[in-house]
NUBA-367458 format. One record per residue (C-alpha): residue in one letter; x, y, z. Coordinates in nm, 2 decimals, decimal comma, always signed. Example, Ala and Ser with C-alpha at 12.3 -4.5 7.8 and 13.67 -1.06 7.14 Angstrom:
SITE | a | +1,23 | -0,45 | +0,78
SITE | s | +1,37 | -0,11 | +0,71
This chain:
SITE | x | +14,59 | +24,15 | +5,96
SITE | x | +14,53 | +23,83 | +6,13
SITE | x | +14,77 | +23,50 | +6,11
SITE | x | +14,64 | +23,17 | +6,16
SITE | x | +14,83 | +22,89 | +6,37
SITE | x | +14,86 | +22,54 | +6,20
SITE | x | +14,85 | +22,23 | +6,40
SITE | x | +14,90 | +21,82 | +6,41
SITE | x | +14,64 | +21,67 | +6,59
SITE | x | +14,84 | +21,37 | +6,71
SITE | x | +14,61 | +21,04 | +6,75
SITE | x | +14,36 | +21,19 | +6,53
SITE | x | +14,26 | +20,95 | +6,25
SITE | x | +13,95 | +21,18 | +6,14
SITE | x | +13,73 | +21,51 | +6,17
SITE | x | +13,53 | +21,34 | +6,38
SITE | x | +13,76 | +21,20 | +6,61
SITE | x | +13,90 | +21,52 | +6,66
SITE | x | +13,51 | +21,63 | +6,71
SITE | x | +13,51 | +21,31 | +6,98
SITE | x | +13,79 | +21,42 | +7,17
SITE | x | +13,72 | +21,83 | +7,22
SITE | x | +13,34 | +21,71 | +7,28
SITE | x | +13,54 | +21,51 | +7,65
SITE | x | +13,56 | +21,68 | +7,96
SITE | x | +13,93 | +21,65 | +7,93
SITE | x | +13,92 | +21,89 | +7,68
SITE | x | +13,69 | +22,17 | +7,79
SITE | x | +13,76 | +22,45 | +8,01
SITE | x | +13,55 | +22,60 | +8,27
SITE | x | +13,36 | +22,80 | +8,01
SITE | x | +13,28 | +22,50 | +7,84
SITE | x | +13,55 | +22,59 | +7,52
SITE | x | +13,77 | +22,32 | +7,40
SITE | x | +14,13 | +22,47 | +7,42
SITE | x | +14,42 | +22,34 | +7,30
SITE | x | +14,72 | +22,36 | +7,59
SITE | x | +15,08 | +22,44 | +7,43
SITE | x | +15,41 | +22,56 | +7,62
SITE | x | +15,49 | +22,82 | +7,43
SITE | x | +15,25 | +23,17 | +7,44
SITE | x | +15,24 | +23,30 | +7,07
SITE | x | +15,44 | +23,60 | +7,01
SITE | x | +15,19 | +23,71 | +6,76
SITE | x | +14,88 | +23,70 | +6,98
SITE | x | +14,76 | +24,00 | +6,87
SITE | x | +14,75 | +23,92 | +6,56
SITE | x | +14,57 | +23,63 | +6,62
SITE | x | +14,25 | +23,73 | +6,80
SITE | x | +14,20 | +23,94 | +6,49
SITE | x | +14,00 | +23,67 | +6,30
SITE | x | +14,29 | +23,41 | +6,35
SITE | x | +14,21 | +22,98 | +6,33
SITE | x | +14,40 | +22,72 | +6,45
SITE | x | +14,43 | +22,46 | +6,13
SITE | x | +14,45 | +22,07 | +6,20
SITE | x | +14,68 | +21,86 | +6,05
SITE | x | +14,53 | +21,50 | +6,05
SITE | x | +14,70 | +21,18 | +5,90
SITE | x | +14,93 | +21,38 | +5,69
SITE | x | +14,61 | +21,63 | +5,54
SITE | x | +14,50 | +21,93 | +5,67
SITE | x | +14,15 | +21,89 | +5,70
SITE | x | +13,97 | +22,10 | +5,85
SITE | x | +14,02 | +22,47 | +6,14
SITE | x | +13,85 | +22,65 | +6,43
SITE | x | +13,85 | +22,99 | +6,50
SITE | x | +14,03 | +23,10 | +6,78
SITE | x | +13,88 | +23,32 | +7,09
SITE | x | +14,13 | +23,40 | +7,30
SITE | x | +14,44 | +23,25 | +7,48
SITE | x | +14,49 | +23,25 | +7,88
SITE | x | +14,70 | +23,11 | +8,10
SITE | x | +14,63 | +22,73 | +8,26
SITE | x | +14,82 | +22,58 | +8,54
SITE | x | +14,80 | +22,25 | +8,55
SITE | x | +14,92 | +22,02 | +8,85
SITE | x | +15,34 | +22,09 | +8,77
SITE | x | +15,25 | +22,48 | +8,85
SITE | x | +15,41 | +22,53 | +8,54
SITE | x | +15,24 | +22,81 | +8,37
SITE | x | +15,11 | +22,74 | +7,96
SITE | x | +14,93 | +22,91 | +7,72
SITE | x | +14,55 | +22,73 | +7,65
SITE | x | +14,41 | +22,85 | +7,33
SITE | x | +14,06 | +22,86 | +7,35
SITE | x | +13,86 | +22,78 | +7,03
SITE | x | +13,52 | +22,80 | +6,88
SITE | x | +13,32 | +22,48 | +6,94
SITE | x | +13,27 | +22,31 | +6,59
SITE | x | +13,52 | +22,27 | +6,28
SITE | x | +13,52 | +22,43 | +5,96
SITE | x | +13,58 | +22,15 | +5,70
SITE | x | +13,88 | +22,28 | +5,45
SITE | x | +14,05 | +22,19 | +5,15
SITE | x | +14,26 | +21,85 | +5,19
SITE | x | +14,60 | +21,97 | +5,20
SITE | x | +14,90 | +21,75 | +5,20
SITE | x | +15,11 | +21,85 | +5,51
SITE | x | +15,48 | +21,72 | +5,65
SITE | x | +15,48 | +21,64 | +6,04
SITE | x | +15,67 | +21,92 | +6,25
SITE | x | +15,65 | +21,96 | +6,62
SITE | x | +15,45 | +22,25 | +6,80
SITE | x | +15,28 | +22,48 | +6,63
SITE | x | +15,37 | +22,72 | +6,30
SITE | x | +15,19 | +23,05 | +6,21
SITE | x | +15,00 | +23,00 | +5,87
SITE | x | +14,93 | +23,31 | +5,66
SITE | x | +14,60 | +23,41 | +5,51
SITE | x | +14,75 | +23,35 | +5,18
SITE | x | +14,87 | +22,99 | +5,25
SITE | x | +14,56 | +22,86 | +5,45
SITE | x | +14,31 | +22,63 | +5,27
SITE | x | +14,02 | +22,75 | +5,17
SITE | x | +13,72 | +22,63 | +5,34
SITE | x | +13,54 | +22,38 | +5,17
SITE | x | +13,18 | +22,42 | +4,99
SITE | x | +12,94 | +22,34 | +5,22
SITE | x | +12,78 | +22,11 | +4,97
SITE | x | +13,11 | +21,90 | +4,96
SITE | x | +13,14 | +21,89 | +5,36
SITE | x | +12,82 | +21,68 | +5,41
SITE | x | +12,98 | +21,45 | +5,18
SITE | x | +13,12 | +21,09 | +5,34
SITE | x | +13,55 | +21,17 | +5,41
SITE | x | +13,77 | +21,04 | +5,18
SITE | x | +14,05 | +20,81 | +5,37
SITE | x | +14,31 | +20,99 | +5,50
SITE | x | +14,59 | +20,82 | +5,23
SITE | x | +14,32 | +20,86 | +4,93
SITE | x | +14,32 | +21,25 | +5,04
SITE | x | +14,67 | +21,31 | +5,06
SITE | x | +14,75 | +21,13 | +4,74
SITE | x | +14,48 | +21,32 | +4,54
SITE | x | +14,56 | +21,62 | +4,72
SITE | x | +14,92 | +21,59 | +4,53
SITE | x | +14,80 | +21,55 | +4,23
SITE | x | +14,56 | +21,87 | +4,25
SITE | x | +14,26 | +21,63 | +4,23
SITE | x | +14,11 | +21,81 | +4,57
């Protein structure tokens, strides 16, 4: 059964900046992915590559996911050695979901994910991020 990872993108004030910022060369790798460089390798990597997503956290809301390809080691100029998760170009708008901040990463279940959201709502202008929290609270979205 596959387990999702769940995420703050810190500095991210929208989908599409978070869209801006994987499009940068910063954020590629070789292949052309963006990837998503963490310390810690997931203990539950096999379970992941079996249909797992990584879900962002922006402003509070969880907004929208990619699906994860693989994970593979990067090396970056420390020699330290960390785990880059390589994603799927392109994010899957979700539910809004109010969200506390926590540091790193947390596995997210099937069962507590968002649901994606109806591709007739995701064409739809966003919301502001404080309007989406507060009427994700009160069950509105």
């Amino acid at each position: 059964m596959a387990v999702n990872l769940i995420k703050l993108s810190v500095g991210t004030t929208s989908i599409d900046g978070l869209a801006k910022w994987q499009r940068s060369a910063r954020a590629k790798g070789p292949d052309g992915n963006p990837r998503h460089v963490t310390r810690m390798w997931p203990k539950r990597e096999a379970e992941l590559l079996e249909g797992g997503s990584i879900y962002w956290v922006i402003k509070g809301v969880v907004l929208c996911r990619q699906p994860i390809l693989r994970l593979e080691e990067v090396r970056r100029q420390d020699g330290i050695p960390r785990c880059g998760i390589v994603l799927q170009p392109g994010l899957v708008p979700v539910a809004p979901t109010p969200k506390r901040a926590f540091q790193g990463w947390r596995y997210l279940t099937p069962d507590d994910a968002p649901a994606d959201l109806d591709p007739a709502r995701a064409a739809e202008a966003p919301l502001p991020p404080k309007l989406q929290v507060a009427l994700a609270e009160l069950g509105v979205l």
